[in-house]
N, C-alpha and C positions, 0 to 999 in steps of 0.2 A: 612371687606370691601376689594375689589379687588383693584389695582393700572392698570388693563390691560385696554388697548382702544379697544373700537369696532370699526369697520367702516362697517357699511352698503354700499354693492353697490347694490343701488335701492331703494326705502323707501316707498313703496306704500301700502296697506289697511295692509298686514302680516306682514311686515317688522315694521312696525310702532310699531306694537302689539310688536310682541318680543323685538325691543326694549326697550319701556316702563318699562317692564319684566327684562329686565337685566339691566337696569339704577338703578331699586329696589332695585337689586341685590350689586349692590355696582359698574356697570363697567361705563368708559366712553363711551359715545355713540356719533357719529356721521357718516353722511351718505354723501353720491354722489347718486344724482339724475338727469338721463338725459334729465328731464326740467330743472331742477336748482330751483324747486321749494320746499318751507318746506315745510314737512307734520305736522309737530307739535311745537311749539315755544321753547321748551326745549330740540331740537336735532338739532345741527348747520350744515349747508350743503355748504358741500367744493366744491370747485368751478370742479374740476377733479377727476379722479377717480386714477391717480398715486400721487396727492398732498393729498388724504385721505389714501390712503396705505402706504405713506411714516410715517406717524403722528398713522398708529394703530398697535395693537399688533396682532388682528386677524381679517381677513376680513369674513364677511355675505353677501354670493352673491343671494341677493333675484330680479331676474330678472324674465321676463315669456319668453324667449323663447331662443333657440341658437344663435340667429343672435345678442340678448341683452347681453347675455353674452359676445359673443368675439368682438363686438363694446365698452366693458365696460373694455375688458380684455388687448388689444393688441393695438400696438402705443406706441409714445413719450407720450402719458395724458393717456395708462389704465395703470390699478392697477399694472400689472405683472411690468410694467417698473418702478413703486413707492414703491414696497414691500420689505423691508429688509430679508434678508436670515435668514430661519428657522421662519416669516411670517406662523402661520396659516390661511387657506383658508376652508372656511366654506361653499360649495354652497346646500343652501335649496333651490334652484331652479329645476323646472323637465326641464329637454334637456332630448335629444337622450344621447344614450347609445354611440354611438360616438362624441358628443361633447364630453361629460364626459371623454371619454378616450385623448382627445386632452389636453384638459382642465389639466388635471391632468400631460399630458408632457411637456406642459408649464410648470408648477407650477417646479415640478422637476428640468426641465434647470435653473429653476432661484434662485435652491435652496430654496425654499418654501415649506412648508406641505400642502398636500391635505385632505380635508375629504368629501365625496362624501353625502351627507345627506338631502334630498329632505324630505318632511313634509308628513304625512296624516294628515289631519283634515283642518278645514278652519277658519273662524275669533274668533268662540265662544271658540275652543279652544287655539287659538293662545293669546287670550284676558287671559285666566283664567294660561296659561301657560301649557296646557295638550296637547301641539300635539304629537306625536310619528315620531319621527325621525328614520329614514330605512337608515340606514348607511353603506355604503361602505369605508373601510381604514383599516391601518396594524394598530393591537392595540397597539402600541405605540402613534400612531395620532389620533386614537379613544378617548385613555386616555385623551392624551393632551385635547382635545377638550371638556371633557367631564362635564365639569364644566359648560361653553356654552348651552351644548348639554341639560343639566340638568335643569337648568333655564329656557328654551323656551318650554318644553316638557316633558311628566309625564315617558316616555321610551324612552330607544333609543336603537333600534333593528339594531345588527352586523348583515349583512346580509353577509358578506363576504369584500375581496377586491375591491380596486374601481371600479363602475362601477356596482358592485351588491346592492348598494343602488337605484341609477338610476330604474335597472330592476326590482326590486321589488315595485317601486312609480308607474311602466308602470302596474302592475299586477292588484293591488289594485284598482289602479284610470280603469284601465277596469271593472274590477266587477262592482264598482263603475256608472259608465255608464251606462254598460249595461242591468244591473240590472235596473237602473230607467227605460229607452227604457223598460224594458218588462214590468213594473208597470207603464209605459202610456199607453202602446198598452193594457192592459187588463183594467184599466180604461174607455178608448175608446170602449171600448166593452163592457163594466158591461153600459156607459151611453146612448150608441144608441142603447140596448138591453129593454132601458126604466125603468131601477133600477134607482132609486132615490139618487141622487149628492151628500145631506149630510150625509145619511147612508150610501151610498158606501165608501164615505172621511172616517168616524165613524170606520165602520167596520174594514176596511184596517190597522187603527188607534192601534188597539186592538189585531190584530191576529198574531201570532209568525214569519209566514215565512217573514215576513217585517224588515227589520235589523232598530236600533235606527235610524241611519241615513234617512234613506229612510221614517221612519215614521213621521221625523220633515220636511225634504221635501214636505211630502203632507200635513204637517199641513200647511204649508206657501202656495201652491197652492190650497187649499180649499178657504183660504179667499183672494188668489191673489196677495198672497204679494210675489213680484219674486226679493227683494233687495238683493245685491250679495255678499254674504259668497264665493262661488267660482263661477264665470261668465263662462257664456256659452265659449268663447271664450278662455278660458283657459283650459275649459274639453274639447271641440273640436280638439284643437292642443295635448292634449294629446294622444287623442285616436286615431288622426294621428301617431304619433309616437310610441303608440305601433304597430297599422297595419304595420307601415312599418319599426320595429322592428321583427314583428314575420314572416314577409315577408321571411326576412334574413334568419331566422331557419327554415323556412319552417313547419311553426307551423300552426295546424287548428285552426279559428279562426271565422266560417262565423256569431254566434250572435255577436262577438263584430264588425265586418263589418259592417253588419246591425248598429249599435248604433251608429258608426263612422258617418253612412251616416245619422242617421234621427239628431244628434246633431250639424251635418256639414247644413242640412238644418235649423234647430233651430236659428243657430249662423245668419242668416243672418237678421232675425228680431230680434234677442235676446242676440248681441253681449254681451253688459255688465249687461243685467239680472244674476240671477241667473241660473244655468243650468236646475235647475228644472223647467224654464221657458217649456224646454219642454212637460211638461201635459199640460199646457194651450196652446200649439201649437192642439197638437193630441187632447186637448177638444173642442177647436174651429173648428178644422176640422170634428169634429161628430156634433156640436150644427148647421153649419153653410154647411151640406150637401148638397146636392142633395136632397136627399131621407128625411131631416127633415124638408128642407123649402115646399117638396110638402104636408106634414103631415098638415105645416103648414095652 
């Protein structure tokens, strides 16, 4: 059994999970959350986010976005001003490829470790402990970390120095997108072509070029169930940030533009859905036509 503390900054659906997972594991756990709300009766929630860094041995920065980050990070109440030196910092959150590198010069000024480590997978792994962590750091803070990294996650992929876990979470989570975007758009088109709904779901079900993922996706949008493993509003800002990530490199990118823009429209009825909420956007926009209601 471990003697080290945790401190979650953030403790929302993933964060919860891993904890859990590493409470098992023997660590202490507890978090800063900027409602000030528990998420579960067995993980105590400190009032600040430098009065929970002062009391952990390594911080978990599970936030959704840059601005949550360095509102959690910086000031007399964030962590960086709570953290004792040589403090590991754990952030499985996805930011830009430039917070991350701020992120990490803080940590450094204040004599801190960084480990750059954003998550693939979403609740069902985070529950059983299988996510795969894409890690950015020098292997000596990889190491250090790795006991953490090991508990919450069945792998944990070196991608390089900091900053290359980031851009590796942007790669992923684009495929990730925009892959579904083209298994709506051709859904969309298998149903207003007059193929039948639950053999088109069936089939789709069955056939190889569908990755595992994509295929539990449309299990959950056959019967309508859009409860959120990862919300629209989170795949959205992702694939914000890599657009204007690959902007910088002057990288081509136009299907995942495209996926940017139909998930940016999704997001607006389907903020805290699942993101696969978008099949039933583009199914409703074929069921609820022009051209269906004159059929009708």
């Amino acid at each position: 059994m471990t003697q080290q503390t945790i401190g979650f900054v953030g403790y929302g659906a993933m964060g919860a999970l891993m904890g859990q997972n590493l409470r098992k594991a023997g660590y202490g756990v507890s978090a800063y959350t900027p409602s000030g709300k528990q998420q579960d009766a067995d993980t105590p929630v400190v009032k600040t986010a430098s009065a929970l860094a002062a009391q952990s041995d390594i911080l978990v920065l599970c936030v959704p976005n840059d601005s949550a980050v360095f509102a959690s990070a910086e000031g007399a109440e964030g962590f960086l001003a709570g953290a004792r030196a040589g403090t590991i910092i754990i952030n499985t959150s996805t930011i830009s490829p430039e917070a991350t590198e701020k992120l990490h010069d803080l940590a450094n000024a204040k004599g801190l470790r960084f480990v750059d480590a954003p998550m693939s997978g979403s609740t069902p792994e985070a529950e059983k402990g299988e996510l795969v962590m894409l890690v950015g750091a020098s292997h000596d803070d990889l190491e250090a970390a790795r006991p953490v990294l090991s508990t919450i996650g069945k792998l944990s992929i070196h991608a390089g120095p900091v900053g290359a876990g980031t851009r590796l979470k942007l790669v992923i989570n684009g495929i990730m997108g925009a892959t579904l975007n083209v298994i709506a758009e051709a859904v969309g088109y298998g149903l207003s072509s007059g193929l039948d709904r639950s053999m088109l779901y069936e089939a789709l079900g069955q056939v190889a070029v569908i990755s595992p993922h994509h295929k539990r996706k449309l299990a959950y949008a056959e019967r309508g169930d859009f409860s959120a493993q990862f919300p629209t509003r989170l795949m959205s800002k992702d694939m914000g940030l890599l657009i204007s990530a690959a902007r910088s490199t002057h990288s081509f990118c136009p299907a995942i533009a495209i996926a940017d823009q139909a998930l940016a429209l999704a997001n607006k009825r389907h903020a805290n859905d699942d993101y696969s909420a978008l099949l039933s956007a583009i199914e409703k926009s074929v069921v609820h036509s022009p051209e269906s209601s004159e059929k009708g």
